[in-house]
C-alpha positions as CSV (number, residue, x, y, z in Angstrom):
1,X,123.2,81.1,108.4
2,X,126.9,80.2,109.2
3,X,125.4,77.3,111.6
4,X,123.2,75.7,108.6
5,X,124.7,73.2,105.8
6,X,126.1,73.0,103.7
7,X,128.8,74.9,105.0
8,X,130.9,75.7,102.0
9,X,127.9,78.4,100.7
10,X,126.4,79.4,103.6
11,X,129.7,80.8,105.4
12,X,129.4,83.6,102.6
13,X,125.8,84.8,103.9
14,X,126.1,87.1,106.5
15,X,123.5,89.3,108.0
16,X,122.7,91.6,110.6
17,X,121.1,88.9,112.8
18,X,122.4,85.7,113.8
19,X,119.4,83.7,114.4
20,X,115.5,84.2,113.9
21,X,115.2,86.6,116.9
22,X,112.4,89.2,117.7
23,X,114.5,91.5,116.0
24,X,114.4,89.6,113.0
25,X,110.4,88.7,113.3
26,X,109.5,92.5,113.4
27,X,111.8,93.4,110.5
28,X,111.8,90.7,108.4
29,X,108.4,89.0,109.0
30,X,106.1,92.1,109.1
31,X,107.6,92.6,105.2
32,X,106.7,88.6,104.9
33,X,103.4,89.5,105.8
34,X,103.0,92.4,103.9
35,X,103.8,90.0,101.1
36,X,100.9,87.7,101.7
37,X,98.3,90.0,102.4
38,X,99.1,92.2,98.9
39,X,99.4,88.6,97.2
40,X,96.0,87.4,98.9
41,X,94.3,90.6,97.4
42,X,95.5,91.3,94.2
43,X,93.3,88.8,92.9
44,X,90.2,90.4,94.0
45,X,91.4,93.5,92.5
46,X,91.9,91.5,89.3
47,X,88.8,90.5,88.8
48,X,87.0,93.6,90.1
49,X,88.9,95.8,87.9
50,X,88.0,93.6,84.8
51,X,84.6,93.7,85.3
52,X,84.1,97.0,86.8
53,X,85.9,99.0,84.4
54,X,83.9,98.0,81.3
55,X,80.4,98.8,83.6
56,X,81.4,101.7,84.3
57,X,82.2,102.9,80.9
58,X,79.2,101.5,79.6
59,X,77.9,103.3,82.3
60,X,79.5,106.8,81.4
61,X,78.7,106.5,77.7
62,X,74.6,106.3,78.5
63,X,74.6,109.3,81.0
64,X,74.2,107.1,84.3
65,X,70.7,106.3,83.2
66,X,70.6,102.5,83.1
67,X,69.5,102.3,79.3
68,X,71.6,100.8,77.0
69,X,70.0,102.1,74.3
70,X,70.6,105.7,75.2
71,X,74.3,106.8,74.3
């Protein structure tokens, strides 16, 4: 980042690639990507888990028979 302003903090960042090469794009932007597809996702699994959890107990306590009056 030694080319980018302002110049006074970014002469102090130094990394092992001077520009955005390929090099950096298969290190650096496969973990970006990683990023946004766990990001995109953990919603779902949110909102899944919230209601799926309290089925399936309800489930569990009334033998896997579908009454609700059986426990």
């Amino acid at each position: 980042m030694s080319e980018h302003s302002p110049k006074f903090i970014t002469q102090f960042i130094r990394g092992p690639y001077h520009d955005y090469t390929p090099d950096w794009y298969s290190e650096v932007g496969n973990k970006i990507i990683l990023a946004m597809v766990i990001n995109s996702v953990m919603p779902i699994v949110g909102v899944v888990s919230t209601a799926g959890v309290p089925y399936a107990l309800r489930m569990l306590d009334n033998n896997w028979t579908g009454d609700p009056y059986k426990t």
